[in-house]
N, C-alpha and C positions, 0 to 999 in steps of 0.2 A: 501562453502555451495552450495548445488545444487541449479537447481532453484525450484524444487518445497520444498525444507525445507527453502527458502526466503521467497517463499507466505504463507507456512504455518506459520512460523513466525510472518507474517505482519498480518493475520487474529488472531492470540494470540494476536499481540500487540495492534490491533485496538478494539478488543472485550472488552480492559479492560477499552480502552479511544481513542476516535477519535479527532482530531481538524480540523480547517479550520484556512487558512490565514500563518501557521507556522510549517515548517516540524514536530515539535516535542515542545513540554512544559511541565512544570514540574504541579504539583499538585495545583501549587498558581496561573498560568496562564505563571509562566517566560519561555519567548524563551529556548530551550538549544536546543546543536547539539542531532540528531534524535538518535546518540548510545548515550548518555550519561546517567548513573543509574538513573537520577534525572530525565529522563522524562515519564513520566506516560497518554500522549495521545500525538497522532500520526496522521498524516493527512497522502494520500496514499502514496505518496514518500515517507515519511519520515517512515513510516513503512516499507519498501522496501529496504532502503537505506542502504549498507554494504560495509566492501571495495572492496568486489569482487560482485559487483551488476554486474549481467550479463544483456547484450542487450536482451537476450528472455528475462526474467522477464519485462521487459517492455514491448515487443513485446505481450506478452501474457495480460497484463494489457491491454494497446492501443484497443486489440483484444477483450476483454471481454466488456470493456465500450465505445464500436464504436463510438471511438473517432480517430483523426488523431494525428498527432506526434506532439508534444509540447504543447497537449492541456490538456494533465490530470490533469493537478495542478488546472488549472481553471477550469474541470470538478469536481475534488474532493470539489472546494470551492464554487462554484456554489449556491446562496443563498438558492434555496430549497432543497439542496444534505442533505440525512439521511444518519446516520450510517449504518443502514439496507441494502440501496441501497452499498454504501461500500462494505459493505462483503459480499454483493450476486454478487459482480466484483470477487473480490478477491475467491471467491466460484468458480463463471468459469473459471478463471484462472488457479484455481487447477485441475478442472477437463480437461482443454484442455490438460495441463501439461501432467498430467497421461497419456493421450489419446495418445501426442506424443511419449512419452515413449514406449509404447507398440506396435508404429510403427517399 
């Protein structure tokens, strides 16, 4: 996967469910790893997360929630963090994506 059909991805999988605290859960609340069928909301890693998760997909994340390196987990769980605020990262992300592309 590119990077930008990762974020595009990640903004599908967060739009239909976000979480906090757990890369990824299923519809009851249970932990499961962030690919598996059974999870139906995503926190941002774990919406991200593939096996070919490239360093720009982060770099571009890092970049859009100006945050420093190792802190977006705790930026995504962050007790007044919205869904909203989410996917308007994930929103510039996409668009820095494109932007480099076109360099």
């Amino acid at each position: 996967m590119t990077p930008l059909q990762i974020l595009q991805r990640a903004r599908k999988r967060i739009s239909k469910g976000w979480c906090k605290g757990h890369y990824a859960l299923t519809s009851e609340g249970v932990y499961v790893q962030s690919d598996s069928k059974r999870a139906t909301r995503w926190c941002l890693i774990g919406a991200t997360h593939t096996e070919d998760m490239q360093k720009t997909v982060y770099d571009l994340l890092l970049k859009s929630a100006h945050v420093e390196p190792g802190l977006l987990t705790r930026w995504n769980d962050a007790p007044r963090r919205t869904k909203k605020q989410v996917l308007a990262v994930i929103d510039k992300a996409i668009a820095l994506c494109k932007r480099e592309a076109r360099k």
